[in-house]
Rosetta silent file (secondary structure, phi, psi, omega in degrees, C-alpha in Angstrom):
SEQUENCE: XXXXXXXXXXXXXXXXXXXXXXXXXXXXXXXXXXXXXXXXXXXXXXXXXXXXXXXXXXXXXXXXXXXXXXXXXXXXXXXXXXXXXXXXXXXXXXXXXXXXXXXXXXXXXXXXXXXXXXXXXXXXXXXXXXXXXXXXXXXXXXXXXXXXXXXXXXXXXXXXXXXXXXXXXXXXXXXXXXXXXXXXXXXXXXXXXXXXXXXXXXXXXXXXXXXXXXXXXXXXXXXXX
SCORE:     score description
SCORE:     0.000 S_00000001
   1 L     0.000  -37.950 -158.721  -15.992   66.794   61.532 S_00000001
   2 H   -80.788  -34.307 -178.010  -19.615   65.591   61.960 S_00000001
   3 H   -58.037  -84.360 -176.628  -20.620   69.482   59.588 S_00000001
   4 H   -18.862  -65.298 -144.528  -18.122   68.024   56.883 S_00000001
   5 H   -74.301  -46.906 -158.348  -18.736   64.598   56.612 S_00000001
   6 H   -69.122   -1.404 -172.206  -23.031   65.819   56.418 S_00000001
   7 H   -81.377  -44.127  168.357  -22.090   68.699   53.550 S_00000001
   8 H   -51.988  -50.271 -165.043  -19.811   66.257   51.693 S_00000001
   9 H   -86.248  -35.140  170.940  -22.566   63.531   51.342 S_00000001
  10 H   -43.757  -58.150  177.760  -25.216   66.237   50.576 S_00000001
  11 H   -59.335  -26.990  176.278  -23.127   67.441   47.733 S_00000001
  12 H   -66.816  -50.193 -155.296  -22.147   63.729   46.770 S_00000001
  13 H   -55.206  -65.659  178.004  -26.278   62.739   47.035 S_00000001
  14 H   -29.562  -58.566  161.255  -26.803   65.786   44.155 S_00000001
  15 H   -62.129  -46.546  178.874  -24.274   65.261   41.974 S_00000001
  16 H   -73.239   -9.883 -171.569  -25.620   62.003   41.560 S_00000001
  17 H   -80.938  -30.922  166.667  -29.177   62.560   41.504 S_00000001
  18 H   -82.299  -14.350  170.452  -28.205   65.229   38.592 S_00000001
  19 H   -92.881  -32.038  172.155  -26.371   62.853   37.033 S_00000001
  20 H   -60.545  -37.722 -164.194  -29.451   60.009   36.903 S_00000001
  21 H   -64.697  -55.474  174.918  -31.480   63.000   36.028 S_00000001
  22 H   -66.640   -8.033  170.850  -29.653   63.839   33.211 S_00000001
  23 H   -52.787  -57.035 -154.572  -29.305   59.966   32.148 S_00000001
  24 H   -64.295  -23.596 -166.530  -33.095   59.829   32.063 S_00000001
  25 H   -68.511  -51.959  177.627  -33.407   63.270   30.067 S_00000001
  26 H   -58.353  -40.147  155.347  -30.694   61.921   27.270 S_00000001
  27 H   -36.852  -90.896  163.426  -32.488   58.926   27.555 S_00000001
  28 H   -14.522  -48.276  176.059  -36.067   59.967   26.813 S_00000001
  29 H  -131.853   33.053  130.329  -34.747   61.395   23.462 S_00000001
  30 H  -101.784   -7.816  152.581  -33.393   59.144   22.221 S_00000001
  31 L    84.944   35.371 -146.133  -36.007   56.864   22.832 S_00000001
  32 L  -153.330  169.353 -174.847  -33.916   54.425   24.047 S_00000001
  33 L   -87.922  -59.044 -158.347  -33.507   52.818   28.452 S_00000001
  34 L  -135.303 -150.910  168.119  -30.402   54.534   27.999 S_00000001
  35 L  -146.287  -45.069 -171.477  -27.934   56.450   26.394 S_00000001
  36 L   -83.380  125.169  135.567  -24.080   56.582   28.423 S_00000001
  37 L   -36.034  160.077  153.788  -22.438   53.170   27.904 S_00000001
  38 L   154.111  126.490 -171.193  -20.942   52.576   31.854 S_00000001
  39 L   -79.118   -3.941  174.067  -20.154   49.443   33.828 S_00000001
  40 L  -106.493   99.609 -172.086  -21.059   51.691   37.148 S_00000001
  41 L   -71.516  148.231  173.794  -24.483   52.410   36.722 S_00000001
  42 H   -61.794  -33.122 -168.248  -25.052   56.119   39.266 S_00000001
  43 H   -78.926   -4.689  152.669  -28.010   54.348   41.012 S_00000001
  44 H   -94.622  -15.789  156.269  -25.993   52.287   42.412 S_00000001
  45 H   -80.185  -12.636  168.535  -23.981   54.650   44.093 S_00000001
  46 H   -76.512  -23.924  166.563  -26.831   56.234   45.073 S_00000001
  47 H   -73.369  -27.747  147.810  -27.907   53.193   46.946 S_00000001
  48 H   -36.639  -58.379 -161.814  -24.845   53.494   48.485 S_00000001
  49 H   -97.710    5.797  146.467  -24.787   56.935   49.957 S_00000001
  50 H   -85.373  -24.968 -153.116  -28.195   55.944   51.426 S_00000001
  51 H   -98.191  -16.721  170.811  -26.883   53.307   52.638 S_00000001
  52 H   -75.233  -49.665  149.422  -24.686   56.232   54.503 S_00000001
  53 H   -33.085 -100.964  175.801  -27.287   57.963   55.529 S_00000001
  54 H     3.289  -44.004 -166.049  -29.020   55.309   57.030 S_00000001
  55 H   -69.124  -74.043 -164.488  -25.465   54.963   58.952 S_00000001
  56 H   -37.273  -61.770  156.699  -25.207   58.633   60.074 S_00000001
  57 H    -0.943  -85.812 -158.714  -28.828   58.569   61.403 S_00000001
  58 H   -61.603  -17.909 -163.829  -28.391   55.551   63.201 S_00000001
  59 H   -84.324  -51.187 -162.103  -24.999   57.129   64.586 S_00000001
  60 H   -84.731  -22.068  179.183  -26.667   60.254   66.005 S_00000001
  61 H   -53.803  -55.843  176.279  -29.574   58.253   67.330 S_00000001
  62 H  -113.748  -11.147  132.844  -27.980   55.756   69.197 S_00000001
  63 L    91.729   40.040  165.291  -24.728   56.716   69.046 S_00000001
  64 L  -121.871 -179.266 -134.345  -22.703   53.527   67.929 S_00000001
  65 L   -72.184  -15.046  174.082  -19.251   53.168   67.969 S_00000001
  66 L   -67.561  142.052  179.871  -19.555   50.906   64.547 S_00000001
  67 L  -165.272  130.870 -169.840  -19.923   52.930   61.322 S_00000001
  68 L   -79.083  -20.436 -158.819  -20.405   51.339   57.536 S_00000001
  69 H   -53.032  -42.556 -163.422  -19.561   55.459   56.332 S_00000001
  70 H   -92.564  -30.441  169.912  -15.659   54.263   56.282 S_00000001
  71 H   -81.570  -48.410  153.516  -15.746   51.544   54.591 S_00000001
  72 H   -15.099  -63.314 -155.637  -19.046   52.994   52.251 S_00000001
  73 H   -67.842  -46.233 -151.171  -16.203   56.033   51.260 S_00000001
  74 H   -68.189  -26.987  160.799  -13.589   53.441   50.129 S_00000001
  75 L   -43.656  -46.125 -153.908  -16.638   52.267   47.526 S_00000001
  76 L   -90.041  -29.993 -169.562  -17.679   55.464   46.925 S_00000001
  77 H   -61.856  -29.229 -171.586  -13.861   56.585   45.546 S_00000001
  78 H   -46.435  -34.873 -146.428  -15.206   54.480   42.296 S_00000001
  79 H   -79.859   -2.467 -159.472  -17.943   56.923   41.111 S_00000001
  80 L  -108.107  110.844  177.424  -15.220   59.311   39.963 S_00000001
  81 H   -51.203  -37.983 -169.589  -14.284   57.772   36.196 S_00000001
  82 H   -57.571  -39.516 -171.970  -10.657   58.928   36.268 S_00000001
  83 H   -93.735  -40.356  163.442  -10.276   56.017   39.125 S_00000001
  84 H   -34.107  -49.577 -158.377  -12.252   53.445   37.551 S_00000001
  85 H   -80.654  -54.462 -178.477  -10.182   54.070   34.256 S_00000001
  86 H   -69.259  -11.837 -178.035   -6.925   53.577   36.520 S_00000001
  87 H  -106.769   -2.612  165.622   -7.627   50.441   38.379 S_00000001
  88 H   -71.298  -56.054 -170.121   -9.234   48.987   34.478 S_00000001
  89 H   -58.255  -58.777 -151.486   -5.458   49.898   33.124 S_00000001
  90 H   -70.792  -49.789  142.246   -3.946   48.337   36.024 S_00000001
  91 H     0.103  -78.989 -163.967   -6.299   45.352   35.705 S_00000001
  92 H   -81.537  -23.052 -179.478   -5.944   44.702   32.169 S_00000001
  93 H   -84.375  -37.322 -165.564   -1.748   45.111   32.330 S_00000001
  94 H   -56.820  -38.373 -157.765   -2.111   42.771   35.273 S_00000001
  95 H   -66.858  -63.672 -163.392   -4.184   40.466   33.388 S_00000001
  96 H   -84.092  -15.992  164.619   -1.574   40.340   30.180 S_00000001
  97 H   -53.970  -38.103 -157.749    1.370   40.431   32.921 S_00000001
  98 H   -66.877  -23.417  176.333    0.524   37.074   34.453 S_00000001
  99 H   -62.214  -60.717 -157.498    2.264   34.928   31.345 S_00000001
 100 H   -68.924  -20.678 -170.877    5.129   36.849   31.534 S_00000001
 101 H   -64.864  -54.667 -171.957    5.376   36.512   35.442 S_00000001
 102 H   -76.351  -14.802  158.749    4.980   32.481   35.074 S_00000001
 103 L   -46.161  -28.540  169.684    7.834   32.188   32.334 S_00000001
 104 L   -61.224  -75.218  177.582    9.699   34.211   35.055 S_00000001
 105 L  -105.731   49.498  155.990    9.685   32.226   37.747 S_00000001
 106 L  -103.607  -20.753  139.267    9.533   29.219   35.946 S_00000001
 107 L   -40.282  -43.346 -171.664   12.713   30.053   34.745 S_00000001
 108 H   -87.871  -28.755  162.171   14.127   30.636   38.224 S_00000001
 109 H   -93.311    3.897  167.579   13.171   26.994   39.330 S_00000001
 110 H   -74.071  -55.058 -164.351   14.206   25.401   36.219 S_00000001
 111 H   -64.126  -50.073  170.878   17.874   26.758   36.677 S_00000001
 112 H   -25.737  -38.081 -171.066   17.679   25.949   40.663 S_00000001
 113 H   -89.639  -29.860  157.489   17.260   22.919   40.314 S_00000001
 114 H   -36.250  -69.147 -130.712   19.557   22.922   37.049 S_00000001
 115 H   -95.032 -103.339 -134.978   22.427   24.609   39.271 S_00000001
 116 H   -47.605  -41.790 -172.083   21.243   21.814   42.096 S_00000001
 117 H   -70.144  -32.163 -174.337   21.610   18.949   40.277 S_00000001
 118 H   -97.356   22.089  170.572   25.186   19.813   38.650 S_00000001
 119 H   -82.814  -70.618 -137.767   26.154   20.837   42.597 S_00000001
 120 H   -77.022  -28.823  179.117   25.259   17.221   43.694 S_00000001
 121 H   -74.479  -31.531  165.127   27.409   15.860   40.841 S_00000001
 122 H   -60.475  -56.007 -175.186   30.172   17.618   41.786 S_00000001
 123 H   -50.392  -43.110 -155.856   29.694   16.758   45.749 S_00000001
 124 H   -70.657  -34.857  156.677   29.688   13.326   44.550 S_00000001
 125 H   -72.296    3.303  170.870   32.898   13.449   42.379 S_00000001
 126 L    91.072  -37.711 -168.370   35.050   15.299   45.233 S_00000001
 127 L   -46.719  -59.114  166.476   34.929   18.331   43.520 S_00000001
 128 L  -125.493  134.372  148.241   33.031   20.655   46.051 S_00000001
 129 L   -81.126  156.389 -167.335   32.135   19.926   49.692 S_00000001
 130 L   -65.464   10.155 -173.384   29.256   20.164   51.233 S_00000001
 131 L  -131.443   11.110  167.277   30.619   23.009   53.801 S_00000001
 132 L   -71.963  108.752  159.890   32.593   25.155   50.652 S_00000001
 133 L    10.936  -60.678  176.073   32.383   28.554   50.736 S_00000001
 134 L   -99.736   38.923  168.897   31.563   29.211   47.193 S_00000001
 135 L   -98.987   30.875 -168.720   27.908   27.055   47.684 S_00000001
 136 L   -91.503  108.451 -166.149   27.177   29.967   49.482 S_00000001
 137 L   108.298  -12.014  179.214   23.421   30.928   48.636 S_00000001
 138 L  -123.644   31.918 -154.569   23.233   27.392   46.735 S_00000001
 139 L   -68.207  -54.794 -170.189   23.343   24.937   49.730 S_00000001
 140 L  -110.846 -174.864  146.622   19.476   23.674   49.083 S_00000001
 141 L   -70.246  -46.159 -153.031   16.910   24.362   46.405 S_00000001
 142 H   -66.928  -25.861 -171.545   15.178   26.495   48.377 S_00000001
 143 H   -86.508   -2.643  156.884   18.578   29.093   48.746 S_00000001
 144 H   -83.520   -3.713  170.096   19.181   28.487   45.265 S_00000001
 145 H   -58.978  -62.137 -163.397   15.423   29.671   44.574 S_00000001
 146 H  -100.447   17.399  163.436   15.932   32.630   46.619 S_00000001
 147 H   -99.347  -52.667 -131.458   19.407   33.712   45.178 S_00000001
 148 H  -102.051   -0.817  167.175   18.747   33.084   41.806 S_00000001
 149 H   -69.547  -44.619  154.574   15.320   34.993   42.635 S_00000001
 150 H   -37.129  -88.258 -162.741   17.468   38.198   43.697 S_00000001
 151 H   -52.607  -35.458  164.372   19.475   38.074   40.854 S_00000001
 152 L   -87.899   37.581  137.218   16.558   38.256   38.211 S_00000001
 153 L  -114.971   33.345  160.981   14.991   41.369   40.346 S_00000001
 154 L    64.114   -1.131  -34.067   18.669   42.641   39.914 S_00000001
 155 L   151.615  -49.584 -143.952   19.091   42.860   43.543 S_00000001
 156 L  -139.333  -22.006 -152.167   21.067   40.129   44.212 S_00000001
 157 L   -94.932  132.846   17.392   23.092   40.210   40.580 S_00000001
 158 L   -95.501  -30.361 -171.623   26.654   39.514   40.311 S_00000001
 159 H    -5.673  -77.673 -151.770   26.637   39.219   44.442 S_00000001
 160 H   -93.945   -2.199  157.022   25.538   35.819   44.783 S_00000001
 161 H  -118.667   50.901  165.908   27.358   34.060   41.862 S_00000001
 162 L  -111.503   -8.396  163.263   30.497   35.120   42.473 S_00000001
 163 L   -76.496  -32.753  163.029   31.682   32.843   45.066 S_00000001
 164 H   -66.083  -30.874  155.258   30.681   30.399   42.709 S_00000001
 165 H   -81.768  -28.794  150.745   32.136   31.213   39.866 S_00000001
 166 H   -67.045  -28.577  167.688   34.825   32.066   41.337 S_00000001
 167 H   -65.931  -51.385 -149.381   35.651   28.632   42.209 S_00000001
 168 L  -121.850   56.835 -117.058   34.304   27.303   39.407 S_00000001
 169 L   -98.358  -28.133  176.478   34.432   29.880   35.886 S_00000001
 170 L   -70.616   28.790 -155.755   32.441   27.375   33.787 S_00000001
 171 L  -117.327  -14.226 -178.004   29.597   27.728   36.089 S_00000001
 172 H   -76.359  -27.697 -167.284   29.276   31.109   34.003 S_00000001
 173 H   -80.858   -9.947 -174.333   27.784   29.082   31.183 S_00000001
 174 H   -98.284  -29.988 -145.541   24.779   28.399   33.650 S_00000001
 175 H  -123.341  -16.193  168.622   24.090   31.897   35.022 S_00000001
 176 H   -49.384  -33.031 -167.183   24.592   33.507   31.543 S_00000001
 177 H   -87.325  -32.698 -173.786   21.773   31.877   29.739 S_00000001
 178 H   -71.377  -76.171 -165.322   19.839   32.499   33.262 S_00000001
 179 H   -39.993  -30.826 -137.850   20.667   36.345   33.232 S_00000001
 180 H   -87.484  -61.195 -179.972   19.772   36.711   29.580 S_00000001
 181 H   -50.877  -38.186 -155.095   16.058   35.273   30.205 S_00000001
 182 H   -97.342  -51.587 -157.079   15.459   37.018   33.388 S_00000001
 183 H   -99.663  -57.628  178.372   17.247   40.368   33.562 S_00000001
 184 H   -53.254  -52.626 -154.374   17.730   40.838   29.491 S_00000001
 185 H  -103.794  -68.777  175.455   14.465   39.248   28.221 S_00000001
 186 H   -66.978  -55.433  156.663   11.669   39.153   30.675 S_00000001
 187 H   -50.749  -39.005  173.952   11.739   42.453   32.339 S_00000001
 188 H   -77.333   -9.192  169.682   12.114   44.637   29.814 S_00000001
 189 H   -70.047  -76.103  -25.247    8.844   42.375   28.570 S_00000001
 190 H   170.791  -66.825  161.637    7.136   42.800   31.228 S_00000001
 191 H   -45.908  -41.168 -167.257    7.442   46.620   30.739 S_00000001
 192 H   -53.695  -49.092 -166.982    6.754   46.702   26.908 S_00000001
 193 H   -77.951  -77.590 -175.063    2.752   44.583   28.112 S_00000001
 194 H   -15.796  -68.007 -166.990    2.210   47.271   31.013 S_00000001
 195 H   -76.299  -18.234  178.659    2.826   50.103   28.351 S_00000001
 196 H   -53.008  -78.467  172.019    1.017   48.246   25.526 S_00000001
 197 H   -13.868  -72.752 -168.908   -2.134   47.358   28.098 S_00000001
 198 H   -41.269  -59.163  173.981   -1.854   51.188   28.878 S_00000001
 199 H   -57.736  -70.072 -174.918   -1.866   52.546   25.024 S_00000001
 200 H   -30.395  -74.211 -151.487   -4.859   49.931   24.267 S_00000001
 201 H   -85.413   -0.211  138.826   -6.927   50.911   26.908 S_00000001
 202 H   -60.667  -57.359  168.283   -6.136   54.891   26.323 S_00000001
 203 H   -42.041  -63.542 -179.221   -7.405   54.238   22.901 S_00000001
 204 H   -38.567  -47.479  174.736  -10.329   53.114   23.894 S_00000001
 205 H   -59.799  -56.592  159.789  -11.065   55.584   26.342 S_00000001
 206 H   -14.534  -47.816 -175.428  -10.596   58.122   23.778 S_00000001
 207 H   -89.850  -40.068  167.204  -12.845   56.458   21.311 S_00000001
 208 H   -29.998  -72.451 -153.906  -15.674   55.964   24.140 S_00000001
 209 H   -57.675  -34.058 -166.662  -15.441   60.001   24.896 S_00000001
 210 H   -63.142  -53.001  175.766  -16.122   60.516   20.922 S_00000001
 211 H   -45.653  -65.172  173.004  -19.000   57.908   20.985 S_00000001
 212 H   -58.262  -52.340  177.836  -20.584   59.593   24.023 S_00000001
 213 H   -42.684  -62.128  173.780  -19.903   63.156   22.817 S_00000001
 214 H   -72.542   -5.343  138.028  -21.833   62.495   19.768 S_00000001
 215 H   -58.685  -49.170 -174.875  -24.897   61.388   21.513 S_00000001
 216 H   -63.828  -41.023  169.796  -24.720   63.630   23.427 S_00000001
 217 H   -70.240  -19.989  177.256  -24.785   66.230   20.939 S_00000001
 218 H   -62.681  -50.353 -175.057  -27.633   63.695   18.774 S_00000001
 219 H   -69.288  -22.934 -158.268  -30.016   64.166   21.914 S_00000001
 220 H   -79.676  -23.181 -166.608  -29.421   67.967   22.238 S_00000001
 221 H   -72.171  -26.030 -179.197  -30.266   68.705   18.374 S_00000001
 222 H   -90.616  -20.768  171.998  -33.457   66.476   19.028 S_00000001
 223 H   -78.287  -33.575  173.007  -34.294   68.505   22.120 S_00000001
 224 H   -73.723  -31.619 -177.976  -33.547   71.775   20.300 S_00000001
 225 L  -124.568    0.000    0.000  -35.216   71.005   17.583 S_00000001
């Protein structure tokens, strides 16, 4: 294990040190500090797996049981673009997700409390008691929160308003307008910005690789010629 981990970081140390190298060469002619666009500069991962080194040293020296090397690695997973580019998509859908999320459950306590209020008018009028059957899941706010919370992650839907509506069939006029928003409207939204987010920020990448490629090829024609 101890052969592995020192072959692995050797090989890691290289590639980057070959990758700064070639920064500075593409640099240099183009006359420019740099030339590759990149929100991870390599030297800082390089300060990193020093910072590993350092550990392993101090590991065989003194031998203790603490080691920065595992947490270091989880850091280290960055340097590789393909995961950068997945936790930016994931980011950026996350980012345009949060609107649709509070319309979501901002939905789900506007009807609770809807579906609570025309409960209490009923207990008050005789109509339903507080011990009926079909309140079952709507007792409080909070259990109509977490039924009607089910029911827009599908989950829960027709299950918990069918003792009510069974009792009660105009009660359908409440959870219709609810299902429509939640299960009908918002979720399938909620996919649509994920793949949108996703397309954007493929385009981009795409347009990036062209941008770098043709630097890249700008510096070689001035070193060739």
């Amino acid at each position: 294990g101890f052969l592995v981990e020192v072959v692995c970081m050797f090989v890691a140390t290289m590639a980057l040190v070959y990758e700064i190298k070639l920064n500075q060469l593409m640099a240099y002619a183009q006359g420019s500090k740099g030339i590759f666009k990149s929100g991870n500069p390599p030297e800082r991962f390089l300060a990193l797996l020093c910072a590993m080194w350092l550990d392993l040293a101090v590991f065989m020296g003194i031998g203790v049981s603490f080691r920065l090397a595992h947490i270091c690695r989880i850091f280290l997973l960055f340097f590789n673009a393909r995961t950068r580019q997945v936790f930016h998509s994931a980011l950026s859908a996350l980012q345009e997700m949060m609107n649709i999320v509070v319309f979501w459950i901002s939905t789900v306590i506007l009807f609770a409390w809807l579906i609570q209020l025309v409960i209490r008018d009923l207990q008050e009028h005789k109509v339903l008691m507080p011990d009926d059957p079909a309140l079952k899941g709507f007792t409080g706010f909070g259990q109509s929160l977490m039924s009607l919370f089910g029911m827009a992650t599908g989950s829960a839907f027709p299950d918990s308003m069918d003792p009510l509506v069974g009792k009660l069939r105009w009660f359908i006029l409440i959870f219709l307008p609810f299902t429509f928003l939640t299960i009908l409207l918002f979720t399938p939204l909620m996919l649509a910005v994920v793949y949108n987010a996703y397309e954007i920020n493929s385009k981009s990448t795409l347009k990036e690789f062209y941008i770098q490629r043709n630097r890249a090829l700008s510096a070689i024609f001035v070193l060739l010629s």
